[in-house]
DRENLOLUM-569732 format. One record per residue (C-alpha): x, y, z; residue number from 1. Coordinates in pm, 1 decimal. Layout:
drenlo x->X, y->Y, z->Z, pos->NUM
...
This chain:
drenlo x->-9131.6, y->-2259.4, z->-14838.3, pos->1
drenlo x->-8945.6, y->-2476.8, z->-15092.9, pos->2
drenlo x->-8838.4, y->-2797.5, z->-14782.5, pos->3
drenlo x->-8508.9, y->-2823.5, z->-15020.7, pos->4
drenlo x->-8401.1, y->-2471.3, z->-14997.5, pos->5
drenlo x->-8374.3, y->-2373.0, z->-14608.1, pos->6
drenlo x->-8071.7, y->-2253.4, z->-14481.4, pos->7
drenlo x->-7902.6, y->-2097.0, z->-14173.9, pos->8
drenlo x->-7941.0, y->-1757.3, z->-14101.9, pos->9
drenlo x->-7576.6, y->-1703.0, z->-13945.4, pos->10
drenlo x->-7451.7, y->-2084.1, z->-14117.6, pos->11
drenlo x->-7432.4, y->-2054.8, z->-14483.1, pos->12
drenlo x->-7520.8, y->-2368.2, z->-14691.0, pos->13
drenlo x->-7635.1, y->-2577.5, z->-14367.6, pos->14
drenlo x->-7968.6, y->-2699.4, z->-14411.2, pos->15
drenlo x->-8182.1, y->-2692.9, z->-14099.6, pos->16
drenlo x->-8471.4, y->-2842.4, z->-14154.2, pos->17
drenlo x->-8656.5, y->-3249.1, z->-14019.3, pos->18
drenlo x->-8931.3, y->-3428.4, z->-14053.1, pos->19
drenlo x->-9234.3, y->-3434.2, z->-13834.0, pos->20
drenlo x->-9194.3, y->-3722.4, z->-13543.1, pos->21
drenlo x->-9432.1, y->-3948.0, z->-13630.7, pos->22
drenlo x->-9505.1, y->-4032.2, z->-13256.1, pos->23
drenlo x->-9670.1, y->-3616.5, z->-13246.4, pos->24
drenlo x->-9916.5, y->-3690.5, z->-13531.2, pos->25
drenlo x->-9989.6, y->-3797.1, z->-13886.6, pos->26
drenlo x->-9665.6, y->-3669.7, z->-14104.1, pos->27
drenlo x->-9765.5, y->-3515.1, z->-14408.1, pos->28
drenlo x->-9609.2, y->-3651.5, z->-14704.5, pos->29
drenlo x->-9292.4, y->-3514.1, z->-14822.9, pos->30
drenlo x->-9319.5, y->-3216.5, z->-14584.9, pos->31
drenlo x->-9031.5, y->-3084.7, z->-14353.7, pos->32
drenlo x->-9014.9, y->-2879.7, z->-14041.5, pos->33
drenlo x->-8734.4, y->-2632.1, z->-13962.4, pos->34
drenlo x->-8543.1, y->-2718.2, z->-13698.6, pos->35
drenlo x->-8529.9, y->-2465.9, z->-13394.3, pos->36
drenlo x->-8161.7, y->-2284.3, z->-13334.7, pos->37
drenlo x->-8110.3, y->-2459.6, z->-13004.6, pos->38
drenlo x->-8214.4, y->-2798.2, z->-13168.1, pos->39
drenlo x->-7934.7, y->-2772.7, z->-13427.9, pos->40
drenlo x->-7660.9, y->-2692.1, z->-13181.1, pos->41
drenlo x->-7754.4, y->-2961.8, z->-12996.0, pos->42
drenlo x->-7748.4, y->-3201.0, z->-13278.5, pos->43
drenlo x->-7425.1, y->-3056.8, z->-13417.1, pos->44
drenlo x->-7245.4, y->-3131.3, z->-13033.1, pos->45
drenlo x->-7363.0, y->-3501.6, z->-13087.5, pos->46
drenlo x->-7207.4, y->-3468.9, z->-13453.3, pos->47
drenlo x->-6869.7, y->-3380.2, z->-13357.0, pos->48
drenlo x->-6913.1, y->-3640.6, z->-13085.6, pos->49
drenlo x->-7013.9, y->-3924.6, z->-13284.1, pos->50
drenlo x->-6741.8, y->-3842.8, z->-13585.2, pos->51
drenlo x->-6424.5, y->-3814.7, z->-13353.9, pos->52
drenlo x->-6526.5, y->-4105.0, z->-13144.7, pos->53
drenlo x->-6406.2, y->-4350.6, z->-13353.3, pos->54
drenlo x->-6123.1, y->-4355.9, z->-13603.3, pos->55
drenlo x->-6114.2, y->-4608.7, z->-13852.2, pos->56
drenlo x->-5836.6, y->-4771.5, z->-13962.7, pos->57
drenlo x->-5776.3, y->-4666.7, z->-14348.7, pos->58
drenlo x->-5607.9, y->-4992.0, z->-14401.2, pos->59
drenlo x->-5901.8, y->-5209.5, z->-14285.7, pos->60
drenlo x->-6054.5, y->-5083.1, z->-14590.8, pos->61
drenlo x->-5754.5, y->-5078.8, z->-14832.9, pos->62
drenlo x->-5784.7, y->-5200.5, z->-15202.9, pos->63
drenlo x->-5543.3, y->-5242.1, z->-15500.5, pos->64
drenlo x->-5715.7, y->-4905.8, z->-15702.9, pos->65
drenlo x->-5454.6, y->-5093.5, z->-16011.5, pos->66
drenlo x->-5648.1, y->-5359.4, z->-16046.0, pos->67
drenlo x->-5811.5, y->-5428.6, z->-16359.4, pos->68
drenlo x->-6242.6, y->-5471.9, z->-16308.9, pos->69
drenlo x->-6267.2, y->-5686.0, z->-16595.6, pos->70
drenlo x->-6569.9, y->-5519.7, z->-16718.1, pos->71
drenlo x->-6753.4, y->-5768.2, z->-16918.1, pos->72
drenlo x->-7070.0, y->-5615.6, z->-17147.1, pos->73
drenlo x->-7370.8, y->-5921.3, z->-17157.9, pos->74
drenlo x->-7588.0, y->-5690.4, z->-17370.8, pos->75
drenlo x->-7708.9, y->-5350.6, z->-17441.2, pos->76
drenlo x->-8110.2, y->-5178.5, z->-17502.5, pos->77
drenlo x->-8211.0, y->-4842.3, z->-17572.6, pos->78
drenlo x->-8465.6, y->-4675.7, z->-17336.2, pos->79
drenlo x->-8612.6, y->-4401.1, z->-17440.8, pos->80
drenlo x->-8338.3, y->-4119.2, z->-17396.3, pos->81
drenlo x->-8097.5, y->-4361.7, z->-17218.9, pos->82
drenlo x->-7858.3, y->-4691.6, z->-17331.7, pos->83
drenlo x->-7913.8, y->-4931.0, z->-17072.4, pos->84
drenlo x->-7580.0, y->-5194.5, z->-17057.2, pos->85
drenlo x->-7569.3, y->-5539.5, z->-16867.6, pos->86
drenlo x->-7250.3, y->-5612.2, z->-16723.9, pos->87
drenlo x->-7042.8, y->-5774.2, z->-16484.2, pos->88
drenlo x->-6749.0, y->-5693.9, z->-16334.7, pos->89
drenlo x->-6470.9, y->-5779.1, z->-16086.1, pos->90
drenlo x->-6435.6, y->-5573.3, z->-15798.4, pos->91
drenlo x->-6267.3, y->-5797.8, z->-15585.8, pos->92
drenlo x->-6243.2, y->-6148.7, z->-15687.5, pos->93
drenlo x->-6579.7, y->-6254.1, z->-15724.6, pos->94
drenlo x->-6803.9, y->-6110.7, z->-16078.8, pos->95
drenlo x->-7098.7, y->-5853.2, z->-15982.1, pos->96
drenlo x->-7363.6, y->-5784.2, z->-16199.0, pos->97
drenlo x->-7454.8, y->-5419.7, z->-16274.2, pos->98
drenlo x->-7572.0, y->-5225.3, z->-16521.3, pos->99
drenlo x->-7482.0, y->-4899.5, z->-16627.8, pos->100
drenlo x->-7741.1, y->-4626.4, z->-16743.9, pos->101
drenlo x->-7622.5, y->-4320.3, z->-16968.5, pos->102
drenlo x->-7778.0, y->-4115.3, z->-17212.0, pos->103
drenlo x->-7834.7, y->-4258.4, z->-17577.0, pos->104
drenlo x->-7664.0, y->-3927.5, z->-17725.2, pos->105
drenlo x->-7455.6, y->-3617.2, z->-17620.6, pos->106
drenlo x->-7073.3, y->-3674.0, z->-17482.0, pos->107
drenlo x->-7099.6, y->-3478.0, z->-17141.4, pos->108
drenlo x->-7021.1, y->-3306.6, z->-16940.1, pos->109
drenlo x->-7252.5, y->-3573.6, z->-16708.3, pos->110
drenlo x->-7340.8, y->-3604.1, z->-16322.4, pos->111
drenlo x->-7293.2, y->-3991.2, z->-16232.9, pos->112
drenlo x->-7522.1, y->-4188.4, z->-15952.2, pos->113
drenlo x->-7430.5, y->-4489.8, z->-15806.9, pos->114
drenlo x->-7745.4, y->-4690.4, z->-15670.7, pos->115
drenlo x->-7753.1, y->-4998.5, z->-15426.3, pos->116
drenlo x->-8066.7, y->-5171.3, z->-15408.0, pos->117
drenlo x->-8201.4, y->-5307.3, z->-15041.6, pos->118
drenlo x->-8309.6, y->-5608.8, z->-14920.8, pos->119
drenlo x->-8679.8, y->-5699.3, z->-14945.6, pos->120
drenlo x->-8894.1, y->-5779.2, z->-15195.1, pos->121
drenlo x->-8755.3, y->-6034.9, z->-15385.6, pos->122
drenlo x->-8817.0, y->-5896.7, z->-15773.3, pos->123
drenlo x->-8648.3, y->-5550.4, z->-15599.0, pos->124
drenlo x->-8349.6, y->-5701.3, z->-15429.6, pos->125
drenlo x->-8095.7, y->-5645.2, z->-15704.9, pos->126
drenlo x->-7964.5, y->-5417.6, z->-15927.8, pos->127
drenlo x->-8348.8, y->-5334.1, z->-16102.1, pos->128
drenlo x->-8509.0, y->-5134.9, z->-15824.4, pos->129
drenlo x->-8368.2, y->-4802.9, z->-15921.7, pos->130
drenlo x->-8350.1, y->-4888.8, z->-16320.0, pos->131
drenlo x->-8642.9, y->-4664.9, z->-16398.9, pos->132
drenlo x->-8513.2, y->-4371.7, z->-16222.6, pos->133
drenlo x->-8189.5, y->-4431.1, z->-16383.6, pos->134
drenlo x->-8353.1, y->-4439.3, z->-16713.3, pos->135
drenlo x->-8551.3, y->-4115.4, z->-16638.0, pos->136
drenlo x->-8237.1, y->-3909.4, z->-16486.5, pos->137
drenlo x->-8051.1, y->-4008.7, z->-16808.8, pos->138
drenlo x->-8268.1, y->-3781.8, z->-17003.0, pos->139
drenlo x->-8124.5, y->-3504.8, z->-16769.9, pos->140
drenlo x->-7768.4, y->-3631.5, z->-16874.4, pos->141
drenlo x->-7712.6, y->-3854.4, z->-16584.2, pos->142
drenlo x->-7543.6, y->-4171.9, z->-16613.9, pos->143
drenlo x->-7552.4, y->-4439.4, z->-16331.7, pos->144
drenlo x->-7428.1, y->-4715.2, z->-16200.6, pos->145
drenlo x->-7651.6, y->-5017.2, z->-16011.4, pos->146
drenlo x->-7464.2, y->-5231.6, z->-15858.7, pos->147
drenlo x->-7566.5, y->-5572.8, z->-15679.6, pos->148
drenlo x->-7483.1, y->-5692.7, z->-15298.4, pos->149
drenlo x->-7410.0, y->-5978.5, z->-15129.0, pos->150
drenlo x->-7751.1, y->-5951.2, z->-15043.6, pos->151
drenlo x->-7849.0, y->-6020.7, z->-15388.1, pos->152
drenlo x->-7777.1, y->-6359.7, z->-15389.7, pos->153
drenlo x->-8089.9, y->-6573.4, z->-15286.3, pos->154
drenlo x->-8068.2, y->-6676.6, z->-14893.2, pos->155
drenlo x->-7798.6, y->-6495.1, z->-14859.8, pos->156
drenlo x->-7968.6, y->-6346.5, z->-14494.3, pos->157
drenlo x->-8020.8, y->-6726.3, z->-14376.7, pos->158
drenlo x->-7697.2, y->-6867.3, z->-14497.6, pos->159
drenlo x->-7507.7, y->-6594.7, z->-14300.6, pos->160
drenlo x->-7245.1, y->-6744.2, z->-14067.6, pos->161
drenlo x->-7244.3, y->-6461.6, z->-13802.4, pos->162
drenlo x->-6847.6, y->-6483.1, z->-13734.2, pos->163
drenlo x->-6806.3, y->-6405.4, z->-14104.2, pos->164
drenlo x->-7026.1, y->-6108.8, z->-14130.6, pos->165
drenlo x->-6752.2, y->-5860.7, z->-14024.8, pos->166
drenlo x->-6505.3, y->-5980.5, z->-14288.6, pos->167
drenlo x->-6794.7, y->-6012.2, z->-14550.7, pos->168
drenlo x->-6871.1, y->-5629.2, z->-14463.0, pos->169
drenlo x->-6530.1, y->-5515.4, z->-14505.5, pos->170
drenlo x->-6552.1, y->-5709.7, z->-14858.0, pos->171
drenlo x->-6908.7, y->-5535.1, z->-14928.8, pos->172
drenlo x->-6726.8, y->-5170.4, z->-14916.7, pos->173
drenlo x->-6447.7, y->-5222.6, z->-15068.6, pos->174
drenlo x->-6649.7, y->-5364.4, z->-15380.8, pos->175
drenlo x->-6867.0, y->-5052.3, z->-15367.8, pos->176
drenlo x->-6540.0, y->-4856.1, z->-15369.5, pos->177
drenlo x->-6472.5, y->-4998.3, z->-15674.8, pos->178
drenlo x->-6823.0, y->-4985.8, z->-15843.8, pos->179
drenlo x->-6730.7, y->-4594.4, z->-15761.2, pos->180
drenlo x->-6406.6, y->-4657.9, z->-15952.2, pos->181
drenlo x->-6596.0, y->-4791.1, z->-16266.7, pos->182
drenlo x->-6841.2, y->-4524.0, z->-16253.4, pos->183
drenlo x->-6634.4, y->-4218.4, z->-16266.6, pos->184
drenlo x->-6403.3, y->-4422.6, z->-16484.3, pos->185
drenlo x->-6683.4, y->-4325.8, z->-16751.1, pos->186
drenlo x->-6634.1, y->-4114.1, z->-17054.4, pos->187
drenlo x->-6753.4, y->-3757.9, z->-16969.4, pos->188
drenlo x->-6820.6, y->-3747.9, z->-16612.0, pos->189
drenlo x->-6813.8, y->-3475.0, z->-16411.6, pos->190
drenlo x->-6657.5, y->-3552.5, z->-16092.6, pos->191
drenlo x->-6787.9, y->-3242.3, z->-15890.9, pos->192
drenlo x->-7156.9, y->-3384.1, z->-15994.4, pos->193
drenlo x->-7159.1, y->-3728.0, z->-15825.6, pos->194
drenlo x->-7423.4, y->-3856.1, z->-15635.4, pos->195
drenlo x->-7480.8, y->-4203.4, z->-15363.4, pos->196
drenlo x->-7831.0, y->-4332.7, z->-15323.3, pos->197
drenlo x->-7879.4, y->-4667.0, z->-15119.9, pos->198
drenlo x->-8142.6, y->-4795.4, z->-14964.9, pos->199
drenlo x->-8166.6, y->-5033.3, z->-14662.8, pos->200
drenlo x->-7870.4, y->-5251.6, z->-14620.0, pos->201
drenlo x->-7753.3, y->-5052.4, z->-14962.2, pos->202
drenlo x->-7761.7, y->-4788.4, z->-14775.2, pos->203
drenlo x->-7534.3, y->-4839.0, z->-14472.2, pos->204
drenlo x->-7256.0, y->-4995.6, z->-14702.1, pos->205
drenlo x->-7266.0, y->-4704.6, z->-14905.7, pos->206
drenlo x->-7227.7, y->-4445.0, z->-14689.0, pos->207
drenlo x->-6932.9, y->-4662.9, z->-14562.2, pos->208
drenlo x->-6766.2, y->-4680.7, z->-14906.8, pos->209
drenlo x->-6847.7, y->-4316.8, z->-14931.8, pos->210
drenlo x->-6688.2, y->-4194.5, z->-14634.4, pos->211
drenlo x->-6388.7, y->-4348.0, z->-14711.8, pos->212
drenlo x->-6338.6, y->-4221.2, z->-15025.4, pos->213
drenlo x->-6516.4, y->-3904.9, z->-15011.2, pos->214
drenlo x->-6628.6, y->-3883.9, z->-15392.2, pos->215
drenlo x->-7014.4, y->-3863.0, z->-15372.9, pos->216
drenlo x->-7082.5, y->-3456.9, z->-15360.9, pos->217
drenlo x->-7469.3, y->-3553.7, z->-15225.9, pos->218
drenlo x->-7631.1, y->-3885.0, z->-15108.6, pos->219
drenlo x->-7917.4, y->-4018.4, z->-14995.5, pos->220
drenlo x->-8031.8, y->-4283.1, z->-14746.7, pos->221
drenlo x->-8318.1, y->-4464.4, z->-14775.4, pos->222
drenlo x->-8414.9, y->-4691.1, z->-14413.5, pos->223
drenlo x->-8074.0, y->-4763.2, z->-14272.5, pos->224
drenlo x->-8025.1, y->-4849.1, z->-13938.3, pos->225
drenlo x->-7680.2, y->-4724.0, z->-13698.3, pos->226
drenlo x->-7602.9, y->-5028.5, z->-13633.3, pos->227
drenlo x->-7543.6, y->-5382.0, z->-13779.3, pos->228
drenlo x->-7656.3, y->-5596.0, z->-13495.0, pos->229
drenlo x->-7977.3, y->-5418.5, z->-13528.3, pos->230
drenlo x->-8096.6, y->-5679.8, z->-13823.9, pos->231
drenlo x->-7793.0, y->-5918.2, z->-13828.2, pos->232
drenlo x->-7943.7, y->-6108.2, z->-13471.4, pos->233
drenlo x->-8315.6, y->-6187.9, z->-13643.5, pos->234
drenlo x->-8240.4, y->-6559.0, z->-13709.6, pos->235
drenlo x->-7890.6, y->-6708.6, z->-13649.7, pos->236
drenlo x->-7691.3, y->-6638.5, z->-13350.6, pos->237
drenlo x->-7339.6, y->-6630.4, z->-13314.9, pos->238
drenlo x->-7125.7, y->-6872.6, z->-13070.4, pos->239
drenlo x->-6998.2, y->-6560.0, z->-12854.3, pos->240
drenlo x->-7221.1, y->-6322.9, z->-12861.4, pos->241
drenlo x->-7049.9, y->-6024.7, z->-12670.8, pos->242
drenlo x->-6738.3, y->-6078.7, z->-12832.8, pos->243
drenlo x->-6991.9, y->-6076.0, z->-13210.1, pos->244
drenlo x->-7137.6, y->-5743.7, z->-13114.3, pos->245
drenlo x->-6778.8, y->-5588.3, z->-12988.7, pos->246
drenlo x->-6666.0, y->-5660.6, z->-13315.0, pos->247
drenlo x->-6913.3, y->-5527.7, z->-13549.5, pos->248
drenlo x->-6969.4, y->-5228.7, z->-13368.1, pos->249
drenlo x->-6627.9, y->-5105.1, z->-13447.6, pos->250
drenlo x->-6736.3, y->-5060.8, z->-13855.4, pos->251
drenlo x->-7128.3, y->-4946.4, z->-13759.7, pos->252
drenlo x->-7258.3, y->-4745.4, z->-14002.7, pos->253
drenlo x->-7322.6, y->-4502.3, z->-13792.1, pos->254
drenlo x->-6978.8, y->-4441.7, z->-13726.8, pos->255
drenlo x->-6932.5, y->-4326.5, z->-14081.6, pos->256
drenlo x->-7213.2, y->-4062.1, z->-14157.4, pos->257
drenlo x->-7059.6, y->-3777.4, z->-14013.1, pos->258
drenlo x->-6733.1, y->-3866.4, z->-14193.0, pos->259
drenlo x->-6914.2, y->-3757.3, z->-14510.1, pos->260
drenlo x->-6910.3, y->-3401.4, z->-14479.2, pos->261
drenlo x->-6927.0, y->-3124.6, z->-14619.2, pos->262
drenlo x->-7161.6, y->-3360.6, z->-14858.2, pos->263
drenlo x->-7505.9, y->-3302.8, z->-14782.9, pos->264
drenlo x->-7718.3, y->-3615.4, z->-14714.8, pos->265
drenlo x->-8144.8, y->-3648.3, z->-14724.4, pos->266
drenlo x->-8216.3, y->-3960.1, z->-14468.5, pos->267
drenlo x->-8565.0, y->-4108.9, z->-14591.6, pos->268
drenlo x->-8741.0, y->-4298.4, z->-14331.2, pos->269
drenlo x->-9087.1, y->-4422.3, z->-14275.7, pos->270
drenlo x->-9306.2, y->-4398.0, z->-13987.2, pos->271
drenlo x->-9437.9, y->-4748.1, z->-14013.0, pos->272
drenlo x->-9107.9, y->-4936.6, z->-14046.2, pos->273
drenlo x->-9069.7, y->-5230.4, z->-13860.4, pos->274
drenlo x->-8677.7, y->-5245.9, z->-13930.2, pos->275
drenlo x->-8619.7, y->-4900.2, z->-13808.5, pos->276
drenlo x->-8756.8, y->-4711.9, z->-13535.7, pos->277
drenlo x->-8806.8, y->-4330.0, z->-13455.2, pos->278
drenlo x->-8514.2, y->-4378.3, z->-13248.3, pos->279
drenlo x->-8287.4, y->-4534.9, z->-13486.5, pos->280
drenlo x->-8399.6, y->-4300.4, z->-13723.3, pos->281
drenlo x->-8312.4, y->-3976.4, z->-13484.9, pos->282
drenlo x->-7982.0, y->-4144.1, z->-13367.9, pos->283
drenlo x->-7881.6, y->-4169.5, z->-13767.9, pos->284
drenlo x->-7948.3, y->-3797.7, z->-13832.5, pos->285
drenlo x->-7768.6, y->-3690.7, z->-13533.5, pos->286
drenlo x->-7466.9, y->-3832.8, z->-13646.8, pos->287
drenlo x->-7498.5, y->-3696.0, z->-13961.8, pos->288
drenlo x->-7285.4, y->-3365.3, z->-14036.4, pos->289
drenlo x->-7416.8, y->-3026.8, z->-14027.6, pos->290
drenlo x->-7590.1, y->-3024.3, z->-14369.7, pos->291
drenlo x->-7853.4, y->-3305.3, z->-14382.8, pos->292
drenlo x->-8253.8, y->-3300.7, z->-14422.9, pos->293
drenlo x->-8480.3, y->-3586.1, z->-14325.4, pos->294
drenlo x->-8820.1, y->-3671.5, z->-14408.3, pos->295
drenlo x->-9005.5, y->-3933.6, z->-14323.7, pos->296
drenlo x->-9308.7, y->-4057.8, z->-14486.2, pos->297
drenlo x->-9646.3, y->-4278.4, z->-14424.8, pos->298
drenlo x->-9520.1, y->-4594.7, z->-14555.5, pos->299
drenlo x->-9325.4, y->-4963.3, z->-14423.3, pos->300
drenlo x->-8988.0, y->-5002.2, z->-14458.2, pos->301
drenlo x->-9014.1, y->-5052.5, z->-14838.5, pos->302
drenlo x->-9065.7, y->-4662.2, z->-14906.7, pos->303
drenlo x->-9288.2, y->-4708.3, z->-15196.7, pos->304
drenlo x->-9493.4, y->-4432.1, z->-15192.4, pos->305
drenlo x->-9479.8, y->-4206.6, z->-15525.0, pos->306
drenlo x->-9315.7, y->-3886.1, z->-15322.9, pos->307
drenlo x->-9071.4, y->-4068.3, z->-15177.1, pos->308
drenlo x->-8909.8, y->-4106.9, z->-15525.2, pos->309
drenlo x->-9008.3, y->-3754.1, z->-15632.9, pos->310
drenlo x->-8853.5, y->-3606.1, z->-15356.2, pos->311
drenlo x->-8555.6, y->-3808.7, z->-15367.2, pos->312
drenlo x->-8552.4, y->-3683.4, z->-15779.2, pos->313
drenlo x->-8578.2, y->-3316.4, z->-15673.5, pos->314
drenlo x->-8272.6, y->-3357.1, z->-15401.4, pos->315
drenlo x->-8072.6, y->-3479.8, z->-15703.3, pos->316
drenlo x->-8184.9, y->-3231.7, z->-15947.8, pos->317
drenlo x->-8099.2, y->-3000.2, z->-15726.4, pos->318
drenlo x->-7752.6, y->-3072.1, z->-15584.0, pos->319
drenlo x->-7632.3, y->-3173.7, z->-15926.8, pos->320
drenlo x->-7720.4, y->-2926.9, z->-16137.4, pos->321
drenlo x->-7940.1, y->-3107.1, z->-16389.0, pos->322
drenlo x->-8139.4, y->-3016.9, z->-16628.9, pos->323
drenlo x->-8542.6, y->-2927.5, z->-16533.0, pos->324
């Protein structure tokens, strides 16, 4: 059975399907299990839960949509089937490199993709690591946006001051709002063909932008974790920490997954990830809404195995329509 195409006998369009827990065996590659009837009610109960526990305030998030990005063009390179462009823009105050990836010819209709890179490798921790997959989907009339984050900026992890890191993370989403802005601001796009991908700490800010704005149609999430004190506590502390934790946990992540439906989303995880456990992993896709799929694959938190990427291809190819 195709993993991408299993549905709900009595639930049309929800996808019911997980990947093998790690913990009962070797996981096979890019494989999926369906889930079990009784498993899916259970995990759509702790749905619901999760996304009316929390509200969040719309105006913790607000942003001046007016306000010019001052798009600034460094360069430009042909690739193949796609233009590649380096720019910078403004999304709220401070310049942010990107580039944007469309196809060299043809004016559109076009699905649009907005990428944010993790934190890890150092040659991968900025706007490059999804550049050849942007470059590829282009020649199936996709144009993308990849974006930096804070986390771009060398020590940024180390140089953290704890008591700023909620304000800073408020700032993060509201720039990827933006970045969303600039992408569908794009000649030809088709805004009922948009697509999120983010991995890591890309991830989890994404999904935040996302489920405030609601624009992304499909998304996927490559090694987040729910919650922000899971990594932000590895080196500095903060001066109070109960009063640190209270705070943050009112904008986790995890808060905001299930606020993105009726968009499907693919989690990605691997089973050797020392950022993210099986448990973290489980207590993301819970949260999720109704129509999610989760794999998770023999690899560290870096997800660099070849299927990773192919699958995460074929989820886009199919959910936006493109080209074979």
């Amino acid at each position: 059975m195709n993993p991408f195409t299993i549905k709900a006998p009595l639930l049309p369009n929800v996808i019911l399907s997980r990947a093998k827990d790690p913990r009962e065996g070797a996981c096979v590659l890019g494989s999926f299990a369906p889930l079990r009837m009784t498993e899916y009610l259970f995990l759509f109960i702790l749905w619901c839960a999760t996304a009316f526990a929390a509200e969040i305030p719309p105006d913790l998030f607000a942003y001046d949509k007016s306000a010019p990005l001052h798009v600034q063009e460094a360069g430009r390179e042909p690739r193949g089937a796609a233009l590649v462009r380096d720019l910078t823009f403004t999304p709220a105050g401070k310049p942010v490199k990107a580039y944007l990836v469309s196809p060299a010819t043809g004016s559109g209709p076009h699905a649009a993709i907005l990428y944010v890179h993790w934190l890890g490798d150092p040659k991968t921790t900025n706007r490059t690591q999804f550049l050849d997959e942007a470059v590829a989907l282009a020649g199936r009339g996709v144009v993308s946006l990849l974006v930096e984050g804070m986390w771009a900026e060398p020590g940024w992890y180390k140089n953290r001051i704890p008591e700023e890191d909620h304000a800073h993370a408020i700032h993060q989403v509201i720039e990827l709002r933006r970045a969303m802005d600039l992408l569908l601001a794009q000649p030809g796009i088709d805004p009922t063909r948009v697509a999120l991908v983010g991995h890591d700490f890309g991830a989890m800010y994404g999904m935040m932008a996302e489920a405030l704005d609601r624009r992304a149609k499909t998304c996927v999430f490559m090694a987040p974790t729910p919650h922000f004190v899971d990594w932000f506590l590895f080196r500095q502390q903060p001066k109070d920490l109960e009063s640190y934790k209270a705070q943050l946990a009112t904008i986790d992540p995890v808060l905001f997954v299930g606020k993105l439906a009726p968009a499907p989303v693919f989690f990605q995880f691997a089973s050797r990830d020392f950022y993210v456990t099986a448990e973290e992993a489980a207590e993301f896709y819970a949260a999720a809404g109704p129509r999610k799929q989760m794999a998770t694959y023999d690899a560290d938190h870096g997800l660099h195995p070849p299927e990773v990427a192919a699958d995460r291809v074929a989820w886009l190819v199919r959910d936006l329509g493109l080209k074979p």
